[in-house]
C-alpha positions, 0 to 999 in steps of 0.5 A: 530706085532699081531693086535687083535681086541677083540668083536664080529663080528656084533658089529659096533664099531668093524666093523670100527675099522677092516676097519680102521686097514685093510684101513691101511694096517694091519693084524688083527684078531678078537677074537669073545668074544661069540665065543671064550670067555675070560679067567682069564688070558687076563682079568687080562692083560686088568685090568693091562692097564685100571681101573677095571669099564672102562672095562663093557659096561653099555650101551649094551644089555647085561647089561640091561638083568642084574638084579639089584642084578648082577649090585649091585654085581659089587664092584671090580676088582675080582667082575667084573672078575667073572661077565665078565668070565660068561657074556662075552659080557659085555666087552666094545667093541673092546678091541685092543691088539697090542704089549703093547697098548691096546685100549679099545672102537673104536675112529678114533682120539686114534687109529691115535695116537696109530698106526701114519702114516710113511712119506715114505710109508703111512702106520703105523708103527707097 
């Protein structure tokens, strides 16, 4: 099953979520959000998992560069589909994308459930 680890390469909390998955054995690939941006498309996917406010980072830089206008602007999902197809890395990073789970921030304690150990070989099971 395809792993993808959507952030940014200098992100901490993507930084250990790809430790945690290649320490187990798992193939990922990282989707740089200011490298290779978002679509409509992947946005809407992630909107279809999770409430349309859980998906921006209000604690990042990013955010804090806003103005109070932009902020205010960010009444719903259309709203925030406009602001994150132009400011990118406001997303809360990683955003992980692994068959029909998706996960969104990094938390040891989620992705152990999300991928749990088999008993014969150690490893996830995909």
């Amino acid at each position: 099953m395809p792993v993808v680890l959507h952030g940014i390469d200098n992100c901490d909390q993507c930084r250990k979520a790809r430790h945690w998955l290649q320490a187990r054995g798992l193939s990922v690939r990282l989707h740089d959000l200011r490298r290779d941006g978002l679509d409509r498309r992947m946005l809407e996917r992630w909107l279809s998992h999770l409430p349309w406010d859980a998906l921006v980072n209000r604690r990042g830089q990013s955010w804090r560069k806003l103005d109070e206008s932009q902020r205010r602007a960010i009444v719903d999902r259309e709203s925030l589909i406009e602001l994150l197809l132009a400011e990118p890395l406001l997303v809360k990073r990683p955003v992980l994308e692994a068959g029909d789970r998706l996960l969104l921030g990094f938390s040891e304690a989620a992705y152990d459930s999300a991928f749990p150990a088999t008993a014969s070989d150690g490893y996830p099971a995909a």
